[in-house]
DSSP file (Angstrom, degrees, kcal/mol; ACC not computed):
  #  RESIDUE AA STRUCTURE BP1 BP2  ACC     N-H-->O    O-->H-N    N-H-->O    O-->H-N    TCO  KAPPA ALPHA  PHI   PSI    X-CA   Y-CA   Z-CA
    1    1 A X     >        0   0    0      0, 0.0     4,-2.1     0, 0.0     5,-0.3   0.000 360.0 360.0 360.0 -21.5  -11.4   -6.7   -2.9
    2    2 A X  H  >  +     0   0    0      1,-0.2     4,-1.0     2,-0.2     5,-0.0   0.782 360.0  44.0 -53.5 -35.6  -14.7   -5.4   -2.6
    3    3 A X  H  > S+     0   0    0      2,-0.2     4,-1.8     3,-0.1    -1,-0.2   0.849 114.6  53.7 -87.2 -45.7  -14.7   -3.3   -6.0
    4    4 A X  H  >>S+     0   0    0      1,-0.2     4,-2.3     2,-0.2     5,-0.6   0.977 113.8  42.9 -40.5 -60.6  -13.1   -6.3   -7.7
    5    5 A X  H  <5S+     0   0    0     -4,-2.1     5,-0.3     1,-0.3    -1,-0.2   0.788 115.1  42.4 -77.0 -44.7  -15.7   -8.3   -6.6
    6    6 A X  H  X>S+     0   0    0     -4,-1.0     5,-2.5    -5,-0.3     4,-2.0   0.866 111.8  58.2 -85.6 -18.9  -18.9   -6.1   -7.2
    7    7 A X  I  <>S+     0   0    0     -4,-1.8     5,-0.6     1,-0.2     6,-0.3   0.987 125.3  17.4 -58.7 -71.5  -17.6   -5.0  -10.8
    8    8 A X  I  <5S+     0   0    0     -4,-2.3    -1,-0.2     1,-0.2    -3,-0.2   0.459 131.4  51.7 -87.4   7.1  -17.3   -8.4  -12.3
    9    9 A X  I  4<S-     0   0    0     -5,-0.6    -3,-0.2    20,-0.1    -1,-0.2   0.954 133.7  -1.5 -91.1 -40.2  -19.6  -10.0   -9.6
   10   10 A X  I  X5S+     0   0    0     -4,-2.0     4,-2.5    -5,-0.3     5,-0.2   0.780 125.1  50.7-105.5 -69.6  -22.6   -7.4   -9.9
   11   11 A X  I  4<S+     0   0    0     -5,-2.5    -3,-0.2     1,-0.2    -4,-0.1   0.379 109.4  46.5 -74.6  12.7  -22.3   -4.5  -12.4
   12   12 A X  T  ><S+     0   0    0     -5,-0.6     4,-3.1    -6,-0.3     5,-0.3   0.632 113.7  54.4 -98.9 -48.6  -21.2   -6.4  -15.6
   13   13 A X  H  > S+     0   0    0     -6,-0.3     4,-3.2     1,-0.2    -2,-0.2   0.939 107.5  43.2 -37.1 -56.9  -23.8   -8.5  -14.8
   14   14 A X  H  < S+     0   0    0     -4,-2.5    -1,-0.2     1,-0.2    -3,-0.1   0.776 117.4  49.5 -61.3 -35.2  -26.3   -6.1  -14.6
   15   15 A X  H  4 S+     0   0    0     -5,-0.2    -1,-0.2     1,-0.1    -2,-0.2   0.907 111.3  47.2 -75.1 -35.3  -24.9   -4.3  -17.9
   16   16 A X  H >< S+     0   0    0     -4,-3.1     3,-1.2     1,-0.2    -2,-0.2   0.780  82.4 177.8 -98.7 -34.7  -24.7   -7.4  -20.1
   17   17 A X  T 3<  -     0   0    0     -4,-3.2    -1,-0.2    -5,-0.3     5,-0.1  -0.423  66.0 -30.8  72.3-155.0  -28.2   -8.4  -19.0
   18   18 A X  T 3  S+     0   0    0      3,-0.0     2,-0.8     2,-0.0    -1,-0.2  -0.178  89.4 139.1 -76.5  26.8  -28.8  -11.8  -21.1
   19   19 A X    X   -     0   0    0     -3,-1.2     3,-1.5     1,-0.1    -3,-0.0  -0.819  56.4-128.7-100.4 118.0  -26.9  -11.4  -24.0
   20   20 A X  G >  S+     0   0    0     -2,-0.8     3,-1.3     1,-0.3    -1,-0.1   0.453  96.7  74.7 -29.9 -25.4  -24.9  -14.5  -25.3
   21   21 A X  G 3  S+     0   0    0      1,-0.3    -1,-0.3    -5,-0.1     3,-0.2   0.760  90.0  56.1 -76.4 -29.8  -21.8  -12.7  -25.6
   22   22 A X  G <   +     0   0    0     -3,-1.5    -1,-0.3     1,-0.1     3,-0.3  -0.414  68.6 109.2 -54.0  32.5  -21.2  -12.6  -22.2
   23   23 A X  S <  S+     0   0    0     -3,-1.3    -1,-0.1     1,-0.2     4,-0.1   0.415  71.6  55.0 -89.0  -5.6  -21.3  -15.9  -21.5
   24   24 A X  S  > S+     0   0    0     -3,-0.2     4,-5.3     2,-0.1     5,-0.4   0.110  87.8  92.4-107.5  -4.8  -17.4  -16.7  -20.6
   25   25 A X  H  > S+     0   0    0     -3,-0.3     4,-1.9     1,-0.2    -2,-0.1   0.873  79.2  49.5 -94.8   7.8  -17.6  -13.8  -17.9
   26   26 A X  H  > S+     0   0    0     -4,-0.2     4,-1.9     2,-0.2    -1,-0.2   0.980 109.3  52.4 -63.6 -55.4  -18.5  -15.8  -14.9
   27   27 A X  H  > S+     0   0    0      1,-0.2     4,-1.8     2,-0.2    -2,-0.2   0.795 113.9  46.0 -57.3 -47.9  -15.6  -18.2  -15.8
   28   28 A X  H  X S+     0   0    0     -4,-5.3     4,-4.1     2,-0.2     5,-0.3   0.918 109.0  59.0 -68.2 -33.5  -13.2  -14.9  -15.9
   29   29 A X  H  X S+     0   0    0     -4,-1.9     4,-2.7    -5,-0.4    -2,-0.2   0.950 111.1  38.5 -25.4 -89.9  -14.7  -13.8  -12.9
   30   30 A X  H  X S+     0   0    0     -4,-1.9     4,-1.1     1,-0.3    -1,-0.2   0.683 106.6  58.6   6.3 -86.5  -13.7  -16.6  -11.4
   31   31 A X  H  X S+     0   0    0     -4,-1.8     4,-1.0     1,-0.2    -1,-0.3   0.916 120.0  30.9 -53.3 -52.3  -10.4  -17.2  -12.8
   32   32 A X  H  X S+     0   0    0     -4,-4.1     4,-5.9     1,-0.2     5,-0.4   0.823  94.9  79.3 -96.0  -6.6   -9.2  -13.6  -11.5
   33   33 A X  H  X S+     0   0    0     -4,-2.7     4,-4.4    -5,-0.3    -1,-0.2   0.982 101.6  46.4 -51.5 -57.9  -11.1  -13.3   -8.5
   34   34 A X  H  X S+     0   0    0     -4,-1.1     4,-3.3     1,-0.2    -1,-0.2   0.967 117.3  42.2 -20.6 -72.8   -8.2  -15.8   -7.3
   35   35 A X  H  X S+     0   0    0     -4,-1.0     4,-1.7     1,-0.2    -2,-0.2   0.841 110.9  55.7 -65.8 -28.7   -5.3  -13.5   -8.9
   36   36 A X  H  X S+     0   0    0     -4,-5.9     4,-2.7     2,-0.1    -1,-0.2   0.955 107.1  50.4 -68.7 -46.9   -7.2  -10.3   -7.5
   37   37 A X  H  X S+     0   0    0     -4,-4.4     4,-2.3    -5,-0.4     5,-0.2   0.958 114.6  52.0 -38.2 -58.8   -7.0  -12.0   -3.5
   38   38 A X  H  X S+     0   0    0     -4,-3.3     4,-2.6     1,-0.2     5,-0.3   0.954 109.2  39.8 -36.9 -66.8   -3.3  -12.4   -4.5
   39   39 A X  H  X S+     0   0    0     -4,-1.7     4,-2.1     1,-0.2     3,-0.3   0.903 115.7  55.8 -53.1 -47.3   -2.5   -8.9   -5.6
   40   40 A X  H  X S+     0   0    0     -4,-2.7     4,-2.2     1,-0.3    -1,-0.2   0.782 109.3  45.0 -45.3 -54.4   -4.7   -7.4   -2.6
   41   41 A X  H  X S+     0   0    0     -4,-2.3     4,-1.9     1,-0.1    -1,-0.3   0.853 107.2  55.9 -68.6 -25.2   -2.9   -9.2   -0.1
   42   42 A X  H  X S+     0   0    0     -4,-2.6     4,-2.2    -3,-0.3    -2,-0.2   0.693 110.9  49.8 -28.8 -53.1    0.6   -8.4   -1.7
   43   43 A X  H  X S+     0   0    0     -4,-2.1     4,-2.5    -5,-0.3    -1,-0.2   0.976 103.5  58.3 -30.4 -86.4   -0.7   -4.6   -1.3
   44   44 A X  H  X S+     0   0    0     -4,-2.2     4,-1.1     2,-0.2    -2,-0.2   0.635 112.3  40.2  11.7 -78.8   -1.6   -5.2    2.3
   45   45 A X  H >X S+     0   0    0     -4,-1.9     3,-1.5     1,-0.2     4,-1.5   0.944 115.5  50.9 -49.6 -64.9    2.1   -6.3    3.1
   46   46 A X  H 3X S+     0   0    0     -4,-2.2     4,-4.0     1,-0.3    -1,-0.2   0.787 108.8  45.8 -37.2 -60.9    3.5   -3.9    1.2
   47   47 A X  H 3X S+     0   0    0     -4,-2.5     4,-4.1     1,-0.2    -1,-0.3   0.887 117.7  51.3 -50.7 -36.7    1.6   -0.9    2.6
   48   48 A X  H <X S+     0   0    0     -3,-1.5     4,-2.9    -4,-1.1     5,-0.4   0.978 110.5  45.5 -52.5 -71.1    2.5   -2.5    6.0
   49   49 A X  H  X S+     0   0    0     -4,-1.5     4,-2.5     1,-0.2     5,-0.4   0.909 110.2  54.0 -46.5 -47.5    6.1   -2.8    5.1
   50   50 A X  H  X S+     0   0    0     -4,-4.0     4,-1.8     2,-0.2    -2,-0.3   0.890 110.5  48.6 -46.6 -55.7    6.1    0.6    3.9
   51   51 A X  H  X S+     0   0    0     -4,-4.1     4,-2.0     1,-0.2    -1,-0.2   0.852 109.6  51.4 -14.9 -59.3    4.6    1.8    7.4
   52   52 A X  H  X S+     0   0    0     -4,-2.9     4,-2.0     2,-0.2     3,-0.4   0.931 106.7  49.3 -84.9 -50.5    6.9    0.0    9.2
   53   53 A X  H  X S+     0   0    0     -4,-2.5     4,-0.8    -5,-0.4     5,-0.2   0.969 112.6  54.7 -59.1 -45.3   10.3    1.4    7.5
   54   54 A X  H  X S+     0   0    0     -4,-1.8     4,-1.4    -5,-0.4    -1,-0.2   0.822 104.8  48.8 -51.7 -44.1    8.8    4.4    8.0
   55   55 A X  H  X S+     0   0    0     -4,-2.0     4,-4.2    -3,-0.4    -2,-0.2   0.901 115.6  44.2  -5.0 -88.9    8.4    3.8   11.6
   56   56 A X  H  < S+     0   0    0     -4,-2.0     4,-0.4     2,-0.2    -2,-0.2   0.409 107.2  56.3 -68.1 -19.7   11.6    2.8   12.0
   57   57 A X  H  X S+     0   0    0     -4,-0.8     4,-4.0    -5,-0.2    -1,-0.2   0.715 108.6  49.6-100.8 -62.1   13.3    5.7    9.7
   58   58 A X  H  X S+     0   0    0     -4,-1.4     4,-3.2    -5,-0.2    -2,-0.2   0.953 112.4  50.6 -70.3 -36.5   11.6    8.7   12.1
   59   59 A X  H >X S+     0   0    0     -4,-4.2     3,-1.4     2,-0.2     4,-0.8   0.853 111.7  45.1 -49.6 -89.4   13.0    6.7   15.5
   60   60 A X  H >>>S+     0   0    0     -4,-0.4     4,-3.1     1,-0.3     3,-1.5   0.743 118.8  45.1 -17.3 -65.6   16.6    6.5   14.0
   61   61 A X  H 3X5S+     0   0    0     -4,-4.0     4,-2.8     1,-0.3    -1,-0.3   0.944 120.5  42.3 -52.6 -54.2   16.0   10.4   13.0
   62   62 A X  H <<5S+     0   0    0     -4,-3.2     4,-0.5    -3,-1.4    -2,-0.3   0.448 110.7  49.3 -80.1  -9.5   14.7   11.0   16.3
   63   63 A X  H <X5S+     0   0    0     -3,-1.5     4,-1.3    -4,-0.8    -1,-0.3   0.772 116.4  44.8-114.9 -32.8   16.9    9.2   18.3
   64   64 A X  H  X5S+     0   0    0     -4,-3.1     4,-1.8    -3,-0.3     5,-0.3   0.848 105.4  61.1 -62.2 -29.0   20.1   11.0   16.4
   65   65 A X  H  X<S+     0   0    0     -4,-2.8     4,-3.5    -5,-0.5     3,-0.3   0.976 105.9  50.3 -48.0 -58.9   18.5   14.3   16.7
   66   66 A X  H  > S+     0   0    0     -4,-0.5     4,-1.1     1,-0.3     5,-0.2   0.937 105.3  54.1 -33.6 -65.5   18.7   13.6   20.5
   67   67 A X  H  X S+     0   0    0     -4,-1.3     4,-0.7     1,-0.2     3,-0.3   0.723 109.2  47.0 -49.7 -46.1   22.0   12.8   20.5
   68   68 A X  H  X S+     0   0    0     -4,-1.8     4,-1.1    -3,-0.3    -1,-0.2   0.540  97.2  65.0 -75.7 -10.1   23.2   16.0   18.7
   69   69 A X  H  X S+     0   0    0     -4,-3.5     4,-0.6    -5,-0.3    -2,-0.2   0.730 106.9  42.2 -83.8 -14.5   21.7   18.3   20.4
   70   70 A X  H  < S+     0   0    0     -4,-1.1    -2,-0.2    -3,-0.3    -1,-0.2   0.745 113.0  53.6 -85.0 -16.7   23.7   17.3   23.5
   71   71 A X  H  < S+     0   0    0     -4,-0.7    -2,-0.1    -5,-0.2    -3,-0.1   0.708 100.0  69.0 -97.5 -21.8   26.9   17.0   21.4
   72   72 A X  H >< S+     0   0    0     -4,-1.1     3,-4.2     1,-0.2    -1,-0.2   0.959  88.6  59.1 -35.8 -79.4   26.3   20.9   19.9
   73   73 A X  T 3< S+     0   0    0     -4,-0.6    -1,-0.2     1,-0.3    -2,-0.1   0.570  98.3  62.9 -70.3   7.0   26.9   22.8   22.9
   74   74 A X  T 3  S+     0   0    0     -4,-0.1    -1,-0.3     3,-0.0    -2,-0.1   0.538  79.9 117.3 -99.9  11.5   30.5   21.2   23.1
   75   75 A X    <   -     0   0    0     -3,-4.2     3,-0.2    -4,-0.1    -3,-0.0  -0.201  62.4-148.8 -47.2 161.2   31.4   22.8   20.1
   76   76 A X  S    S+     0   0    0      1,-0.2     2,-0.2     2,-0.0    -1,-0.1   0.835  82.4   1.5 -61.1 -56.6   34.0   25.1   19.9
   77   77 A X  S    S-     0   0    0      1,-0.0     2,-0.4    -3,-0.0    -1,-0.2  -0.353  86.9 -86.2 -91.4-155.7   32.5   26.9   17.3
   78   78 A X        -     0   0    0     -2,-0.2     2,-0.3    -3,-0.2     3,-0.2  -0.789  34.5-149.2-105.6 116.7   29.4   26.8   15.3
   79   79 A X        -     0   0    0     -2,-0.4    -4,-0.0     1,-0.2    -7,-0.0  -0.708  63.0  -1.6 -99.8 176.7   29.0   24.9   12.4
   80   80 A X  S    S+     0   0    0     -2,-0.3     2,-0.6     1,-0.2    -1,-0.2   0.898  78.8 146.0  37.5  58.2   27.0   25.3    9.2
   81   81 A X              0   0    0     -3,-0.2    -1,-0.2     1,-0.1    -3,-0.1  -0.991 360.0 360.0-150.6 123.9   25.5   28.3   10.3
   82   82 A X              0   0    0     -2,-0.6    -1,-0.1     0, 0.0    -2,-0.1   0.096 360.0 360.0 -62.9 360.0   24.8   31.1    7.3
């Protein structure tokens, strides 16, 4: 939120200086600063959720890997092997 915040909080400012034309961009500021929080936290989760399935995806590999590597050597033969 920190780049939202210093673009329209600080460096627009600083570019637009006192010229009348910029006189609505506090009020947009404003207005999205709200709608930026949203999207930020939204991220957040996401990246979080994303983590976590991910997580949760390499146990499940890791915990079937286990599990077939004892169930190989009772093969009779070999499978899939080139």
């Amino acid at each position: 939120m920190a780049d939202f915040e210093q673009i329209l909080g600080e460096d627009a400012y600083a570019a637009a200086g006192d010229t009348p034309a910029f006189s609505g961009l506090k009020a947009f500021a404003d207005q999205q600063s709200a709608a930026m929080e949203k999207v930020e936290k939204h991220g957040l989760s996401l990246g979080r959720n994303v983590q976590s399935g991910a997580q949760e995806a390499d146990a499940t590999d890791s915990e079937n890997a286990n599990e077939m590597d004892s169930a190989s050597y009772g093969l009779g033969r070999e499978i899939n092997v080139y």
